[in-house]
N, C-alpha and C positions, 0 to 999 in steps of 0.2 A: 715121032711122039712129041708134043706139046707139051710141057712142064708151066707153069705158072704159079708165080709166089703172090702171095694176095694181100699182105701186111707186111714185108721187111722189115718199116721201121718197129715192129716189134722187137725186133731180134738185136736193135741197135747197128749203129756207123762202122762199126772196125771189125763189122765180121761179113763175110760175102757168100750170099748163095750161088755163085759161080760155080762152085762144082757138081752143078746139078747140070749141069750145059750138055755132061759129056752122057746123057741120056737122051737129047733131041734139044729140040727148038725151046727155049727158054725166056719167057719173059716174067720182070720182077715191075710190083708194084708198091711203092711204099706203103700206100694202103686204098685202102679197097671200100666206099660207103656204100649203104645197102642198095641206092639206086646205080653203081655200077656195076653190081653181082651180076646179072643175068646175062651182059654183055660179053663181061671178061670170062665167063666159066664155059660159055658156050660151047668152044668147041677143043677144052680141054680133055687131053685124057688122066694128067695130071697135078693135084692143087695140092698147093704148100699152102699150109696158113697156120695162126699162131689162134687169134679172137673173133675172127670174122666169124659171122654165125650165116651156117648153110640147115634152112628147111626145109622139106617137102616142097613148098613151093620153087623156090631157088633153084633145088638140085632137079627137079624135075625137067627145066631147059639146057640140061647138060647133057648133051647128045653123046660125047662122046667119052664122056668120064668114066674111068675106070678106077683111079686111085685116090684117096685122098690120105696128106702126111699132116699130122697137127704138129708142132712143134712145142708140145707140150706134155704134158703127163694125163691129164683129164682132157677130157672128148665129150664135155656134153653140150657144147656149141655147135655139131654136128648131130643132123637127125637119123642116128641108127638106125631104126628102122625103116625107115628109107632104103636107106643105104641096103640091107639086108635081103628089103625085098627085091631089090634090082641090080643084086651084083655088083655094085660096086665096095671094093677092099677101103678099109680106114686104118690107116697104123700110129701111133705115139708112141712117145719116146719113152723109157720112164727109168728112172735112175740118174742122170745126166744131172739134176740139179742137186742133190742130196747133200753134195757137199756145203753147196754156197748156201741152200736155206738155210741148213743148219748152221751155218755161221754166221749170217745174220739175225737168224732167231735171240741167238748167243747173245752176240753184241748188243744187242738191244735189250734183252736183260740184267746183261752187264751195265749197261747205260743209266738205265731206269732203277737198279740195285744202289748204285753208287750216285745218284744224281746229278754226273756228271753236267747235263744240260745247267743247272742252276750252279755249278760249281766253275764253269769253262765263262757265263755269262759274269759271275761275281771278280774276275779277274778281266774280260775286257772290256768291262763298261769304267773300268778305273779306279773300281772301290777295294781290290787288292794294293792298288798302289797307293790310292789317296790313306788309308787306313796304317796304324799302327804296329798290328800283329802283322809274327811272320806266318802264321797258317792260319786257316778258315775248317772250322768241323761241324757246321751247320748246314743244310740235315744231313740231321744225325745217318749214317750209314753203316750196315751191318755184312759181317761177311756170308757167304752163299755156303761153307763149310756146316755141314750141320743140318741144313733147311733140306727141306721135301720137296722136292721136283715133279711135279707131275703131267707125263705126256698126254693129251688126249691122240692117240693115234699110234701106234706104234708100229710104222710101216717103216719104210728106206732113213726117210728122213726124221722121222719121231726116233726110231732106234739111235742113228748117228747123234741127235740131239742128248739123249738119253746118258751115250758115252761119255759126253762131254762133261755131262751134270756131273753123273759119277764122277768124273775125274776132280773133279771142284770137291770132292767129298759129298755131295748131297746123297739124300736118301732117296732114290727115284721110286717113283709109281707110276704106270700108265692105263690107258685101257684098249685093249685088242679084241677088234672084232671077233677070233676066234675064239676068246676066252682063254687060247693053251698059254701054258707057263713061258713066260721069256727070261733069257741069257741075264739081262741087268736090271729090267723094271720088277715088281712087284705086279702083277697085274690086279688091278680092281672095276668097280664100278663107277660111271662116273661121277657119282652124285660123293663117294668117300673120296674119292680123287679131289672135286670140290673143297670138301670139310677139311680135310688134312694138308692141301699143300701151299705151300709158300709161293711157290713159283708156277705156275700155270702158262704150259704151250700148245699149241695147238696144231695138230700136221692130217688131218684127216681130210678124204674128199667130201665135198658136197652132195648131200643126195638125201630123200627123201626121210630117212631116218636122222640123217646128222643137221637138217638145217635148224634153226636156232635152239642148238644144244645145249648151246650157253645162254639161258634165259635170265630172266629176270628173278627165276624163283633158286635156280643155281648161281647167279648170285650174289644172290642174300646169302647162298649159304657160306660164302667163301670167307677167310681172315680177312677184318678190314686192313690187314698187313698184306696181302695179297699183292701179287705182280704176273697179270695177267698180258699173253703174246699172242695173237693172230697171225699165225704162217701160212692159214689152210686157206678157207673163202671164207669171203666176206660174208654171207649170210649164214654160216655157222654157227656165227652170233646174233641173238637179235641187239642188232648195232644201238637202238633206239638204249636199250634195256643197258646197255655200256656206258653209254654216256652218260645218264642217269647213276649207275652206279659210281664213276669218275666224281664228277661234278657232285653227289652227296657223300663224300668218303668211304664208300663202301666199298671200294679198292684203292690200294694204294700206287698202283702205276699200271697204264696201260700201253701196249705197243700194237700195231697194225701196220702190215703192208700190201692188205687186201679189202676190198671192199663188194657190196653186192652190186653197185653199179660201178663201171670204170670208165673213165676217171670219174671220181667221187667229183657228186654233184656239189653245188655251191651250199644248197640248202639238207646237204646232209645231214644225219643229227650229230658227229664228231664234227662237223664245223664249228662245235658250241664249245668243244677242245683245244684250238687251235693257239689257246695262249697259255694253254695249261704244261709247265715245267714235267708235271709228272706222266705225259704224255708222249710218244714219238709215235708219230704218222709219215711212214713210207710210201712211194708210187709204186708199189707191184714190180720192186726190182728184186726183190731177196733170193731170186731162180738165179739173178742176171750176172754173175761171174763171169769176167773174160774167158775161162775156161770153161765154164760151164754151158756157154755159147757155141764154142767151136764142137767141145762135144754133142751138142744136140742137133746141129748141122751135120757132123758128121753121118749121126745116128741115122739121122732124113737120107742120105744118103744110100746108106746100108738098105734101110729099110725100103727105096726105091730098088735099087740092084738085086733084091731080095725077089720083090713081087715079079719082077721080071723075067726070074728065073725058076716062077712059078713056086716058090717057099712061102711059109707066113709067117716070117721074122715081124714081133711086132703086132700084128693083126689085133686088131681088136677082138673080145671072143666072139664067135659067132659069124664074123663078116669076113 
């Protein structure tokens, strides 16, 4: 059997897909551009990959493919249907990062709450020392005790997130696709979600209902005290429609560590952000926990030694 990994360096330096070896012959590519695809998948029967996008056309010269492992939680970089109609299995991982988004989400509202960015630069550019007083309380910062929390998404990682809030005292809201009642949020709509809360995160997939959820007319509607988070994807938002609200104070701090193209392009519209204190912009690492790595390696694993043993650990529905 043939294995082949088609992006590593997604997965980062300190973690090894090595134990994938002990399934056949295994090669790893750091990454994979679209005019090497057709080559390298040839005469795979199994792909590891994290962003490389396989279509109809691509998967079509894959003679001997039978598996593909995304090492991710979403799978819309691979063409389902495809895949469907020709037998070939797709599995992802899902669970594996929950911890670490959420704790990035976290900290980065923690960040943005506290203004820590303007308050870390107000001491090493020298004006804590050149200055007189012993402390600085400009801007003003309020505690998170008290404030409305609101998830959009209330899956693995909106829940974990959710827990958190609570624990800070806030009053959580979120919104769930199924409507039922949840353990700790409040569940609403999203447009009251919008009106009411302070702190706004974001943890849901991308897909034909959810893409720019957060428009421009959501918000308008939000507290210009608002502290909006991007965990989910990047076109969630309409990005254009954010920065516009940034840049006219019609929120008061933004975080992102996802965008609709990756890497975010030069002429992005959050380029127009990029010196703004009330702002943090991440590279799509808030999955990437040392642990949250190995775990998701592992899972690829499982999930190979799964298919092999004829199981559909994993499986995406339907394939």
């Amino acid at each position: 059997m043939i294995i082949k990994v088609l992006d590593a360096v997604t997965l980062g330096e300190d973690v090894s897909p090595e134990l994938f070896r002990e399934f056949g012959h295994l090669e790893v590519y750091p990454m994979t551009s679209p005019s090497e695809i057709p080559e390298r998948i040839a005469d795979a029967d199994v792909l590891v990959l994290n962003k490389v996008r396989l279509g109809a056309a691509e998967l079509s010269g894959a003679r001997s493919l039978k598996l593909i492992c995304i090492t991710a939680t979403g799978y819309d970089n691979v063409d389902l249907a495809y895949c469907r109609e020709n037998g070939i299995g797709v599995t992802n991982v899902a669970g594996y990062s929950t911890h670490s988004v959420a704790q990035v989400t976290v900290a980065t509202v923690l960040s943005l709450a506290c203004h820590l960015s303007s308050y870390d630069r107000f001491v090493k550019d020298g004006s804590y020392s050149n200055g007189s007083a012993h402390n600085r309380l400009s801007p003003a910062f309020g505690e998170l005790f008290g404030k409305t929390w609101g998830v959009v998404g209330l899956g693995n990682i909106g829940t974990k997130t959710a827990e958190i809030a609570s624990a800070f005292g806030c009053r959580v809201i979120g919104t769930r696709g199924s409507g039922k009642p949840h353990p700790i949020a409040e569940v609403v709509d999203i447009d009251r979600l919008c009106r009411e809360s302070d702190i706004i995160t974001l943890h849901l997939p991308l897909s034909d209902a959810s893409r720019h959820l957060i428009s421009h007319d959501r918000l308008a509607m939000m507290k210009p005290s608002a502290i909006l988070v991007n965990a989910a994807r990047g076109a969630v938002v309409d990005e254009s429609a954010v920065a516009d609200a940034v840049l006219n104070g019609r929120i008061a701090g933004f975080g992102c560590d996802v965008y609709s193209r990756e890497p975010m392009a030069k002429d992005h519209p959050y380029a127009r952000l990029l010196d703004c204190d009330n702002v943090i912009l991440t590279p799509h690492m808030a999955w990437g926990a040392y642990e949250a790595r190995v775990r998701c390696l592992s899972e690829v694993a499982e999930n190979i030694r799964s298919f092999l043993h004829g199981e559909r650990r994993s499986r995406v529905e339907g394939i």
